[in-house]
Structure formats: C-alpha cells, structure tokens
C-alpha positions in Angstrom: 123.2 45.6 99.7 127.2 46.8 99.2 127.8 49.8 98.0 127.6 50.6 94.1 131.5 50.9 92.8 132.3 53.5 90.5 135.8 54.1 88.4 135.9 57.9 87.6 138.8 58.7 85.0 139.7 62.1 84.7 140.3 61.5 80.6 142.7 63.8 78.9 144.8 63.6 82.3 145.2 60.2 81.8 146.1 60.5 77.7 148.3 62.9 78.4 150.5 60.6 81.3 150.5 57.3 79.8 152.8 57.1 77.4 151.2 54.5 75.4 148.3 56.5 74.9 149.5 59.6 74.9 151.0 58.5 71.3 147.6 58.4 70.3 147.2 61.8 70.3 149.2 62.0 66.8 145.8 60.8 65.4 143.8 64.0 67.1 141.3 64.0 70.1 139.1 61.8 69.0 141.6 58.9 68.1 143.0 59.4 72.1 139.4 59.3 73.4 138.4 56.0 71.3 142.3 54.2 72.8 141.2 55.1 76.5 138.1 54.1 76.3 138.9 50.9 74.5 141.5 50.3 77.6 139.1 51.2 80.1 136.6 49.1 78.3 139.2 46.4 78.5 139.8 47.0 82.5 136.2 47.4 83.1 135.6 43.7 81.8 137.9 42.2 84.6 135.8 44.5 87.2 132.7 44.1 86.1 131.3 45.0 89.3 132.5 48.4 88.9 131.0 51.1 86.7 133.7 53.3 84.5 132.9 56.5 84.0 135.8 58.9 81.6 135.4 62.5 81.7 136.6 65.1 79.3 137.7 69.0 79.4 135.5 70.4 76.8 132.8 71.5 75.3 129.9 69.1 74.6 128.1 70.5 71.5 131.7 69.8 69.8 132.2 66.0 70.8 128.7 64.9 69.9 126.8 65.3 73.3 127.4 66.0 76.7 126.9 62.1 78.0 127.7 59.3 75.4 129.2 56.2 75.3 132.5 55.1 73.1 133.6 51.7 73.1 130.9 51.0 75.6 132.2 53.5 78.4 130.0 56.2 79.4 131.9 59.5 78.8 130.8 62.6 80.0 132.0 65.7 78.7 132.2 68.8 80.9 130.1 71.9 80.2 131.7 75.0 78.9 130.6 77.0 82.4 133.1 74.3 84.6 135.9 72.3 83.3 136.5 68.2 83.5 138.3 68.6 87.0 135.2 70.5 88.4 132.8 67.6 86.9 134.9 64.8 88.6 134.5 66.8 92.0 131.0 67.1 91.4 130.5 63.0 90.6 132.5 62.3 93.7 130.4 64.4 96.1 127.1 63.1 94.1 127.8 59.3 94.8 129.6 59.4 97.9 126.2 61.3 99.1 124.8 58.1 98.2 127.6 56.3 100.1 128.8 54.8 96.6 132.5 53.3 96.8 134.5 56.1 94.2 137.4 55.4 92.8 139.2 58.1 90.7 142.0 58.2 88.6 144.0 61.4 87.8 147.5 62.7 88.7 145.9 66.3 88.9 146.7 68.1 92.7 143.0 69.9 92.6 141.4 66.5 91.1 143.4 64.1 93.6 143.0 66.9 97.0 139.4 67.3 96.0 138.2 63.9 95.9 140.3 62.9 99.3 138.4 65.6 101.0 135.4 63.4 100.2 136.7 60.3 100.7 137.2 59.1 98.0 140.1 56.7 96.4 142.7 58.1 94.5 144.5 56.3 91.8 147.3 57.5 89.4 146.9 57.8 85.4 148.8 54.4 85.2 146.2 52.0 87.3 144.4 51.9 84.1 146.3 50.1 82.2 147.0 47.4 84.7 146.2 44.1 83.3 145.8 42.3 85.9 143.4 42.3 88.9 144.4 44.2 92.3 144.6 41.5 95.1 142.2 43.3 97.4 139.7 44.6 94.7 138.8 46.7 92.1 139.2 50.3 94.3 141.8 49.0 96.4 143.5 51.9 98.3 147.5 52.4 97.9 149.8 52.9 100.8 151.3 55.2 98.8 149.2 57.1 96.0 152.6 56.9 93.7 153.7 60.5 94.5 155.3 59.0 97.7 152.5 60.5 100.0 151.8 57.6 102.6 148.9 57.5 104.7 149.2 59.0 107.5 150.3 62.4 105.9 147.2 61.9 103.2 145.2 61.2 106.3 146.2 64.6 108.0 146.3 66.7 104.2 142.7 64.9 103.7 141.2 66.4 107.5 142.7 69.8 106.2 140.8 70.0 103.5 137.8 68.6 105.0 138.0 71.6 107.5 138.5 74.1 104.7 135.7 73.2 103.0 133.6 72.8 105.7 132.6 68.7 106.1 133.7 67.9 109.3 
C-alpha cells in the first residue's frame, strides 16, 4: 500500500504572503481563515489523494475548538502552551513516524528547517494557490524551494540539522 499524502499548511503564514488573501484580512480572522480554506478546499479537489490539513497560531477555546473543519478542511488550532509552528513540527515527525509522504507549506525559516530535518517536502505560501496540477504530483519536490536554495545546499543544511537534533 503507498504511503498516505498529507498537505500541512502553516495558515496565517500563508494569509499573510499571498497577496490575494492577505486582503482578506480587512474582514478579520475569521473572514482570512474561511478564503484559505475555501482555496485549499479548492486545491485539495484536484489532489484528492492528498489530505489538507491548515494550522493556526492561537488559542483554541477562542476559534471554536482545537480540531474543526471550515469549508471541509480540517484545521487545527495550536494550544496556548506551543504555537502553530511548533504544531506543524509535531504533525511532520507524527506521520513521517508512520512513513506518511508530508508536504508542508510555509515561508517560515524554523517551520521550513524543521520539517527538512525530517524529511519532509517544503513548499512556499504561493503553491496553494496554484490551479493547476504539478506534473510529477501532488508533493512534488522543487529544485529550488523559491528562496533560491537548490538541492545540494538544502541536502547539506538538512544533514546539519538532522545532526543537531540528533536523527542520524
């Protein structure tokens, strides 16, 4: 059986970097939330092999529970003890343990370091709103991961951190 793919989207990283959505924000949090997940809702129907999970900075008790869905995406919203970047870390190390395929979007340093260290793919705050469908698959990996960082020097930076934290 493949490997399960997941889509993690590190959420107000994203709102904040896309232009289009970060727009939304004139309408408060909640409005922002409700566009991304109505374009990841949009992206996950062209992928439907992939599961999308957004998570949010924040805490729960205020945004109506800690996992929900909105527009059909499951959200999860970060407990007060650990913020959103902390929570994608965690997913990432929870399904590659169960040698899931991980996919995460965020232009964060600790978000996009973090989940290198674990293998994981790494995809800027714009690959969501690509309409179209990658040529080589839903988590395709970039040459380049659009910070002009190509792969040999992610390949070192990535056994660095895998070092420091103690997974090789």
């Amino acid at each position: 059986m493949p490997p399960q793919k997941n889509l993690l989207i590190d959420g107000y990283n994203v709102i904040n970097r896309v232009p289009e959505l970060r727009l939304s924000l004139d309408g408060g949090l909640e409005n922002a939330r409700l566009k991304l997940a109505l374009r990841v809702s949009a992206w996950s129907r062209d992928h439907p092999a992939t599961e999308c999970i957004i998570i949010f900075d924040g805490d729960y008790q205020y945004a109506g529970g800690r996992d929900q869905r909105i527009a059909g995406i499951r959200c999860i919203f970060s407990k007060t003890s650990h913020g959103g970047d902390d929570e994608i870390i965690r997913l990432v190390r929870e399904l590659r343990a169960k040698n899931s395929e991980v996919a995460v979007v965020s232009d964060d340093n600790k978000v996009c370091n973090n989940c290198h260290a674990h293998s994981a793919s790494v995809q800027p705050s714009k690959y969501i709103m690509a309409e179209k469908k990658p040529h080589s698959g839903a988590l395709a990996r970039n040459p380049k991961d659009g910070k002009g960082i190509d792969r040999k020097a992610r390949t070192e930076i990535d056994n660095e951190l895998r070092k420091k934290f103690g997974l090789e």
